[in-house]
N, C-alpha and C positions, 0 to 999 in steps of 0.2 A: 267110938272106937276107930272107926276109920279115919279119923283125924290124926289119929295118934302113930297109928299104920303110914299114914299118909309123911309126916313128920319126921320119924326113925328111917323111910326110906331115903327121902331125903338128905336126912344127915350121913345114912351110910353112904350115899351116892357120893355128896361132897369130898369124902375123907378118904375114898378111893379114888374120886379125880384125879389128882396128883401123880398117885403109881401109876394108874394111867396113861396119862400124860408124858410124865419122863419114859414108861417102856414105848409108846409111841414114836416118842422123838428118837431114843436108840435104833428102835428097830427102822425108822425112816434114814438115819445114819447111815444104817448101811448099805439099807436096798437104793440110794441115789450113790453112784460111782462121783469119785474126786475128780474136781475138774484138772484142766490138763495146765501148765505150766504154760502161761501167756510172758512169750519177751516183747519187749520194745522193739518199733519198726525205723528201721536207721534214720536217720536224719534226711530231709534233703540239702543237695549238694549247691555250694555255692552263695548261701546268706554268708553275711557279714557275723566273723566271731566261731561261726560253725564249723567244725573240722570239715575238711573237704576229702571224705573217702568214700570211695567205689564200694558196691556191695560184695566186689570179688573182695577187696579189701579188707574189708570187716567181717567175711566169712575166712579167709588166710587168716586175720588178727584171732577168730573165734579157736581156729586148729592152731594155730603156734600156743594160743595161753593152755591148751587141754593135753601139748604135747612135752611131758619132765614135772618140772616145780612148778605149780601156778602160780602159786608167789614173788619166785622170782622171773620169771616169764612177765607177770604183772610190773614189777618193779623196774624191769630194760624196759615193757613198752612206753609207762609213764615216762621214766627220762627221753625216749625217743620223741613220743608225740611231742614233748614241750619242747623238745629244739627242735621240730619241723613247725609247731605251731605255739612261737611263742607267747603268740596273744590269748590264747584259749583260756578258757576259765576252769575251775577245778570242777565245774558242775559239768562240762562240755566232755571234757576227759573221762570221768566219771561215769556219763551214757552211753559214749562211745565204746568204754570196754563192757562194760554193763552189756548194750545192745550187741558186740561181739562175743562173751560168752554164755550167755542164756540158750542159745539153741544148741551150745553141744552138753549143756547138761538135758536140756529136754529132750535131746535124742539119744540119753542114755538106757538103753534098756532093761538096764539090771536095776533100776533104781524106779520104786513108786512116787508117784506125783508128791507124795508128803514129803520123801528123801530128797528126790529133785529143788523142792521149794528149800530143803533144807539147805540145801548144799548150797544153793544160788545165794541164800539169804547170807551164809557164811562168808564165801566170797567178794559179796558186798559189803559187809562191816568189814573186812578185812582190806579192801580196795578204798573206803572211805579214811581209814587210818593211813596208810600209802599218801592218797591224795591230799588229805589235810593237816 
């Protein structure tokens, strides 16, 4: 009899596992806080092909694209960069407003790390269609 005892626990244990498991993982969901929005750290200045901009530069480029339309803010600085830098590559342009806008969506305060990501990520398909 205690085999059998032994057996049926068993199987009960298994088949609760699972609910287990998933209320675990939920409940770990939420007691670890969302991490924080990581941007890109500028380029260094002066390789060959690299845009060559100051970090006051690309914290100005981060506040003009966060100031009206981003859109079209995005769209004059494209045409600008490529007539100051006609050799740049659409991947170079690309990081450069990338690495210029990410820190004024992460120092948005009305907006949770999942909004922020959201918002950055939008911005980038949206800058990728622009660029290419």
């Amino acid at each position: 009899m205690s085999t059998l005892v032994t057996e049926f626990a068993i199987v009960r244990a298994l088949r609760s596992a699972p609910s287990a498991l998933i209320g675990a993982l939920a409940w770990a969901s939420l007691a670890v806080p969302a991490s924080a929005l990581e941007c890109p750290a500028p380029q260094p200045l002066a390789k060959p092909g690299v845009l060559q901009e100051t970090p006051a530069q690309i914290e100005a480029t981060g506040k003009m694209l966060s100031s009206g339309d981003v859109g079209q803010q995005t769209q004059s600085l494209i045409a600008d960069l490529r007539k100051r830098y006609p050799e740049a590559e659409n991947a170079e342009l690309a990081n450069y407003i990338i690495t210029a806008y990410c820190p004024v969506v992460a120092g948005l305060p009305q907006l949770g790390e999942a909004e922020k990501k959201a918002r950055l990520d939008q911005f980038v398909s949206q800058l990728m269609q622009k660029i290419y």
